[in-house]
Every structure is written in C-alpha cells, then in structure tokens.
C-alpha positions in Angstrom: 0.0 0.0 0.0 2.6 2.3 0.9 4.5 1.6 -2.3 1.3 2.4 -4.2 0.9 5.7 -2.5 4.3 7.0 -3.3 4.0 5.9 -7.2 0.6 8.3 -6.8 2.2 11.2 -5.0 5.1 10.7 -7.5 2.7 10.8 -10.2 1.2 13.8 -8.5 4.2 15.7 -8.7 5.2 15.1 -12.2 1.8 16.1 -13.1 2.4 19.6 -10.8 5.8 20.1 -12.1 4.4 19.9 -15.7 1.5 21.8 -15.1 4.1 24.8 -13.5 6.8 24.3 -16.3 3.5 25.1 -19.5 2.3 27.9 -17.2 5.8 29.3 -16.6 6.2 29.2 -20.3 2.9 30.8 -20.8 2.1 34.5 -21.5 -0.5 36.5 -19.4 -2.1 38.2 -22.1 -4.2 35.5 -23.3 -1.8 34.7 -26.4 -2.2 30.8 -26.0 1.1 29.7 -24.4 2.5 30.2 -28.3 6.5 30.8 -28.6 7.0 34.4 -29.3 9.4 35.9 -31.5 11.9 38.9 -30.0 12.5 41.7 -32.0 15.2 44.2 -30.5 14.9 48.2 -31.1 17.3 51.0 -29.6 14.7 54.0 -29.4 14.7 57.5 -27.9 14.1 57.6 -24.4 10.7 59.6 -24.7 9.4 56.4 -26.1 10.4 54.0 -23.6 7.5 54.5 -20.8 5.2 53.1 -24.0 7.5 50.1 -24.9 7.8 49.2 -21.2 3.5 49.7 -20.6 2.3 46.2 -19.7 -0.4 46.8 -22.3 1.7 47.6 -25.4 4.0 44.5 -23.8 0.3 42.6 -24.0 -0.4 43.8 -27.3 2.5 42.7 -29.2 2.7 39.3 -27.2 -1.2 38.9 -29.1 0.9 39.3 -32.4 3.2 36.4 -31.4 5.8 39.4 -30.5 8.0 40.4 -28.0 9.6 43.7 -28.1 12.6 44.3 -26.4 14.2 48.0 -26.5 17.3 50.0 -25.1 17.7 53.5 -25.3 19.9 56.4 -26.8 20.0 60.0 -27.8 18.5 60.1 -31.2 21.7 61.6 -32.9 23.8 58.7 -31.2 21.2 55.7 -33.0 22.1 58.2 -36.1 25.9 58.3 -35.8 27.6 55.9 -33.1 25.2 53.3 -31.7 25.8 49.9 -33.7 22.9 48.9 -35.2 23.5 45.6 -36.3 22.6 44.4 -33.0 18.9 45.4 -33.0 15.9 44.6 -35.4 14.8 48.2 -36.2 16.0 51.7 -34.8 13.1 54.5 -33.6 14.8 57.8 -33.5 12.4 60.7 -32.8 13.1 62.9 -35.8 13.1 62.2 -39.7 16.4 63.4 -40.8 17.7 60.9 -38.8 15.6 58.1 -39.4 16.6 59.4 -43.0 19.9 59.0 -42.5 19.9 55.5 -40.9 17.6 54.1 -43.8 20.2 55.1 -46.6 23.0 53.9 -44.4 21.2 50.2 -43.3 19.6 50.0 -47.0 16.3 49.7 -45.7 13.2 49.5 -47.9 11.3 51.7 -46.2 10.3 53.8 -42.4 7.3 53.9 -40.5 5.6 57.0 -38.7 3.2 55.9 -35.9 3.0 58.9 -34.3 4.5 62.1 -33.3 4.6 65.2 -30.9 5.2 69.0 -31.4 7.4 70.9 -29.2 6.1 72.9 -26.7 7.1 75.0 -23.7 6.0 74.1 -20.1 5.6 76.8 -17.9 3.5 78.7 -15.5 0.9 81.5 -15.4 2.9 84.2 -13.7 5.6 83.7 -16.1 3.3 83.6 -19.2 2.1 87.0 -17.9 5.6 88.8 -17.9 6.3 87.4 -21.2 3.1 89.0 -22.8 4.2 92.2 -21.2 7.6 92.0 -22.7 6.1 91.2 -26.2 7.4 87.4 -26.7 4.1 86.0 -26.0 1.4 87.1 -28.1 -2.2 86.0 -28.8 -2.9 84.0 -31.9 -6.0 81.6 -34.0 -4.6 78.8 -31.3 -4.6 81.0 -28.6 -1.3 82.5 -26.8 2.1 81.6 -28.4 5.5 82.0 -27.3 7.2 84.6 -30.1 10.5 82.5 -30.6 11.6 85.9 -32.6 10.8 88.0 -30.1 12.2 85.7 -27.8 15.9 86.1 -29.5 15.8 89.5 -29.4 15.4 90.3 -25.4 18.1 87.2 -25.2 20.7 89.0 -27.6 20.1 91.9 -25.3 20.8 90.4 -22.1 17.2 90.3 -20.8 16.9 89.2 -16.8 14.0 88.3 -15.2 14.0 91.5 -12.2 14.1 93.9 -15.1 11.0 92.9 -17.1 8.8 95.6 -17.1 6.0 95.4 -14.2 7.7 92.1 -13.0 6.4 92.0 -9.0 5.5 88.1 -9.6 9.1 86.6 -10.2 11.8 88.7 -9.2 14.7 86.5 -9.9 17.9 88.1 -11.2 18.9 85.3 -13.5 19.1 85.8 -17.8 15.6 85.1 -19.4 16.4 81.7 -20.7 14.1 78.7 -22.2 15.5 75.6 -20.7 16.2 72.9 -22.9 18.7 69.8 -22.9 22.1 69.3 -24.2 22.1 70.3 -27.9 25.4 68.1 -27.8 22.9 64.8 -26.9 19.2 65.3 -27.4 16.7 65.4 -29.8 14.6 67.8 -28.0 17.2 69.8 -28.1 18.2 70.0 -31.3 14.2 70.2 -32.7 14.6 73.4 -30.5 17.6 74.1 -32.8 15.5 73.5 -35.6 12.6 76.2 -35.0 15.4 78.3 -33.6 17.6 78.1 -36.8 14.1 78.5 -39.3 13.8 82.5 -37.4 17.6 82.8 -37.4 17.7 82.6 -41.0 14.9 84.7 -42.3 12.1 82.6 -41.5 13.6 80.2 -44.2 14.8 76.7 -43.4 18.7 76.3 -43.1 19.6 74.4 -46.8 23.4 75.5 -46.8 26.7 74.7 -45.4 27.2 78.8 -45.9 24.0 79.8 -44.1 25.4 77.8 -41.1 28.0 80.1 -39.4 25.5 83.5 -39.0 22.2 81.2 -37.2 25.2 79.3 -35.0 26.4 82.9 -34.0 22.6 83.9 -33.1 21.0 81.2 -31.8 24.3 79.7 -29.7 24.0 81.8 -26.6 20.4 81.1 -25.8 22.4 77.3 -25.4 25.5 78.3 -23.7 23.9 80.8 -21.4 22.0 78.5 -19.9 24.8 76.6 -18.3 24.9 72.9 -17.5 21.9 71.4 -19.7 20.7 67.6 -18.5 21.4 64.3 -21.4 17.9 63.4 -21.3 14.3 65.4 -21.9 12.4 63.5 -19.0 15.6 65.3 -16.2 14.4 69.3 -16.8 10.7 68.0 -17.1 11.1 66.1 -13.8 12.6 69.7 -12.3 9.6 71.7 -13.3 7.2 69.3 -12.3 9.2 69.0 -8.7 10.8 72.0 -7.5 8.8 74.5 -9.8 8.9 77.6 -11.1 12.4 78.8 -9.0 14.4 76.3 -10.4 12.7 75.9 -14.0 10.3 79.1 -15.1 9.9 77.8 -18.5 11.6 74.4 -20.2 11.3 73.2 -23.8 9.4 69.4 -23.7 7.6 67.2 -26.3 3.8 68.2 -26.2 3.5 64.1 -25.1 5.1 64.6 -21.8 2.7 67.2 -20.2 -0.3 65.7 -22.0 0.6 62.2 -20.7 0.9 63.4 -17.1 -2.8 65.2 -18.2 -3.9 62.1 -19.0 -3.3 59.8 -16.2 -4.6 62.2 -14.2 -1.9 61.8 -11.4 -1.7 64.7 -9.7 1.5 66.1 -11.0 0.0 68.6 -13.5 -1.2 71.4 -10.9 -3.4 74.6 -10.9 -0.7 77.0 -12.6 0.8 75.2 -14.8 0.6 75.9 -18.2 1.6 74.4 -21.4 2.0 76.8 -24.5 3.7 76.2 -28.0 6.4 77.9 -29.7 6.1 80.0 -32.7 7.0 78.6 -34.8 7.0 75.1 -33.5 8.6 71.8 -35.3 6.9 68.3 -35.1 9.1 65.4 -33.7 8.5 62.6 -35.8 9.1 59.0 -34.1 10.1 57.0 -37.2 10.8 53.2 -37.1 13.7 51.6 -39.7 13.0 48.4 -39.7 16.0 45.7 -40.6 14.4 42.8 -40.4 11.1 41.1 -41.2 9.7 40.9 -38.1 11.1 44.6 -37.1 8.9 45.5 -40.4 5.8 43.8 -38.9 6.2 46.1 -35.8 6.2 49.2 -37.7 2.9 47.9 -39.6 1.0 47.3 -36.2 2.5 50.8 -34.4 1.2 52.6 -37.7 -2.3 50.6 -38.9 -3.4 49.4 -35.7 -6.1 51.1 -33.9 -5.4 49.4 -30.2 -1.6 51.0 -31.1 -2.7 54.2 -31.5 -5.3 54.0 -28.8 -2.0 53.3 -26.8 0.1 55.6 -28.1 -2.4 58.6 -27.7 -2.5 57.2 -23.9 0.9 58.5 -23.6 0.6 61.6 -25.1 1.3 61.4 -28.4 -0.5 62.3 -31.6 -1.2 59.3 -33.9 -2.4 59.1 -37.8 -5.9 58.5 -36.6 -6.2 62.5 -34.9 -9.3 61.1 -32.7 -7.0 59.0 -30.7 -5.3 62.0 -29.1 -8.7 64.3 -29.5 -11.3 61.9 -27.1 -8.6 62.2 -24.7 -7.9 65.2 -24.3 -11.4 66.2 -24.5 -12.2 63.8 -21.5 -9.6 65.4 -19.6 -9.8 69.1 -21.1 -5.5 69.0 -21.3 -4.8 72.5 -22.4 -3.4 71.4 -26.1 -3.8 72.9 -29.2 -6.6 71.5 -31.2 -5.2 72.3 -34.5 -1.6 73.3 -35.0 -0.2 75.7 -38.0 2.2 77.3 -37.4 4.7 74.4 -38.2 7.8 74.2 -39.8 10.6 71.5 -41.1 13.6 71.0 -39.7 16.9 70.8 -41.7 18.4 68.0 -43.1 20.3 65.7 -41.1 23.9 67.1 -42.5 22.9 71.3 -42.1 21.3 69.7 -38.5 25.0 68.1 -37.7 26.7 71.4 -38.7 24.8 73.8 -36.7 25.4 71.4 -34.0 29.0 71.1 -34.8 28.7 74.6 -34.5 27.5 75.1 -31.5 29.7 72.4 -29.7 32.8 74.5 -31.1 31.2 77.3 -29.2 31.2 75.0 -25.9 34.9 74.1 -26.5 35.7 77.8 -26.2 33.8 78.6 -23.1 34.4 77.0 -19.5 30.9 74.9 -19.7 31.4 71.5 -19.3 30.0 68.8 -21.2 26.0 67.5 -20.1 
C-alpha cells in the first residue's frame, strides 16, 4: 500500500511540475502559451514609458511578438550606436531616421505617431512674457514669439528687469531651458525652429548659411549653463521643484499631456503648457532591418489598439481622434489644431549647426552634459 501511494504522489508531482513548467512558459495576455518571436529596437528615451506599458507588452505578445528596447539620444542611433545588434531603430526625428535608412539600406520607415514641441511653464511667467512682447495671442490661442524671444536674449534680458515684474523677481538671464544640444533630440528640434527664425524665417539648406544662425541662436544654449542628457531630467525639475528652479523648459507636447492624461496629480493649478512659434513636429520613425522589425512598424502605424495606446501616452497618432477623445475627456490644455509648423533641416545642415554650436562649448568653461 505504501509503495502504491508513493508511485501516486510521485505521479502527482510530475503532473504539478508539468503543469508549473507550461504555465511558466505561458504569456499573461491571453496569447495561448505560443513561442514568441523577440524583436530588439534601440529607441529614444521619450518612447520608452510606451515600450515598457504592460499593455503595449500585451499587445505585441497577441501578435506572437515580443519587443525588447534599449535607449539612446537620437543623434547617437544616427551616428555611433551599432545597429547591427537590433531589429529596427526609432529615432524621434526624420532626418535621422533618413539617414539611418540610406545607411542600413532599408526599404522603407514607419511614422506611428508624433509630438510637437512645446514650452511648459507657468501662469505668472506667461504674464511677464506678454508684457515683454514674446508671448502674443494667436487663432490657437497665446504663443510664445521664438523671434521675439531672441531679441530680449541677444540683449541680455533678466528676469528682475521685465517691465511690471512683482511676480518673479529672480535676477537670472531670461532663458528657455532645454537639454544638451550636444545629446538630445529635444534639443536640437529646438535648434530646428530656432535656426528657421535665425535665418529669415527660411529653413537652413546650406553649409554657408550655417555660421551666421550658429552665432545667433548659440548663446540662448551656452547661457543656460549645464543642460541635462535626457528630456524627462528638466521635465522632472519643473514638475518637482517648480517655477524657482525651471520658469519655462522646452518638452515634447507628449510629456505634459501624458501626465494630463493619467490624471496623477503632478500637473497642478498653474501650470501651463504653451507652444512655440514657430513650433517643429518630432517625428518618431521606425527603420526596420528585419522582417519581423517591419511587422512592428505595420501594427505601431495601422493598428487602432496602437494608437489607442500611443495617444495614452501623449502622443499624436495618424488617426487624430485618438489624441482628440482624450484630451477632450480630460480638457488638457493642447492645441486643437496646430499651424504654425515648420521643417527641420536635413540631417547634414542639423549636424553642422550642432558642430557649431559644440565649437562654441569648446571655447567657453561649460562642461559637457
């Protein structure tokens, strides 16, 4: 008998260890236990908190996918990181993505979605601004006058000498805070609308136009100081420790309306997000290398529980209603309709202007971000 019982408990146990090994190997999103194929991305870090949402991991995993991603600047996936390691790069701008396509001979890029910069800020700071003519009203409502803007910084502008300024007294330069134009895309889309104004309102085309905008628009980099790598860092500081340490700081349109969106508390009475003008649209675009990298693109682009996703994060998808029922359920203070929009340079005029400007750096005492 007791030889009997121990072939059942052994049994028992085989059975338990079986069971445990199939369920180990099973996914939790309801994909059928089915092997799933990795595809590996390097992407821009703005994207990661929506490659590393247990829904988008739950979506793919329904596609027999899985999608695993590491992160750098988007002019580092363009000119250093190696590539041949990962299934498909997502840079957040198009000149890049450009660049990487005719350099990987890839057939073709996908654009799931994208965000326009804007400037976070706050009401009292809005209000001095309007005083001192760089914000103005507009069709979209008020706008941040980036000519305007490079005139009181060309003329040494500081915050305790703004006319009618009993609100913020600080004595510091007027200064939009943006990343390291050495490292970050949000940086350099700055660059972009920046250099458009710099140059006549006209887009920078040539090597010769280069030296003049670098000599206008460098300081409003260099004056600034010590600049963080990464887009979420300065975000994080205005969100935190407020309008002292960061009055006004260039961000990607997603990141406030995200934080809108999930309705956590950290967008608060105050706060205001207005856009640039002109403003530039950063364009996350996929190069795929591989077949399955190229079905990833397909679903971010075509499919509608994508873009449901994507909009959930903040940014603006093909299908415009994604983005427009959210922000409608949660009134976020975006622009409905954007116009004033322009292109950036090409990826070679974008790599001399910031050649430029890091020559500038080499002559001054600010270290590298």
């Amino acid at each position: 008998m007791k030889r009997w019982i121990g072939v059942g408990l052994g049994l028992v146990l085989v059975v338990v260890v079986a069971v445990a090994v199939v369920w180990g190997n099973r996914d939790d999103d309801g994909n059928g236990g089915r092997e799933l194929v990795t595809v590996r991305g390097v992407i821009g870090s703005e994207k990661q908190a929506f490659f590393d949402d247990p829904q988008v991991k739950a979506a793919f995993a329904r596609h027999g996918l899985r999608v695993e991603v590491d992160v750098a600047g988007t002019r580092q996936i363009a000119t250093s990181v190696d590539l041949g390691k990962y299934g498909f790069a997502f840079p957040s701008s198009v000149p890049a993505a450009e660049k990487i396509r005719q350099d990987r001979g890839a057939a073709r890029t996908y654009a799931p979605f994208y965000s326009p910069m804007a400037i976070a800020t706050f009401d009292p700071i809005v209000d001095l601004l309007a005083k001192a003519g760089v914000v103005r009203d507009s069709a979209q409502g008020q706008v941040f006058d980036i000519g305007k803007y490079l005139e009181i910084v060309k003329n040494g502008a500081r915050w305790d000498k703004l006319p009618g300024n009993t609100a913020y007294p600080a004595r510091k330069r007027v200064l939009l805070t943006t990343t390291d134009i050495r490292t970050s895309n949000s940086a350099a889309m700055y660059l972009a609308l920046m250099s458009y104004v710099a140059n006549g309102e006209n887009v920078v085309s040539s090597p010769e136009q280069v030296p003049a905008v670098v000599e206008t628009v460098g300081p409003t980099f260099l004056d600034q100081g010590y600049s963080e790598t990464t887009s979420e860092a300065p975000f994080e500081d205005y969100l935190a420790l407020g309008v002292g340490k960061t009055p006004m700081v260039m961000i990607y349109e997603a990141q406030y309306a995200a934080r809108v969106f999930a309705g956590d508390g950290s967008i608060r009475s105050g706060m205001r997000l207005i856009y640039p003008a002109p403003t530039v649209l950063s364009k996350h675009t996929l190069v795929p290398f591989t077949p399955e990298a190229d079905k990833v693109g397909d679903l971010l682009t075509r499919d509608p529980e994508f873009a449901a996703l994507a909009a959930r994060h903040g940014f603006r998808t093909a299908d415009p209603k994604a983005f427009a029922d959210l922000a409608a359920k949660h009134r976020a203070p975006v622009a409905t309709e954007l116009v004033d929009v322009v292109e950036p340079p090409a990826f070679a005029r974008m790599e001399e202007l910031i050649a430029g400007i890091e020559r500038m750096y080499a002559g001054s005492s600010t270290p590298a971000g």
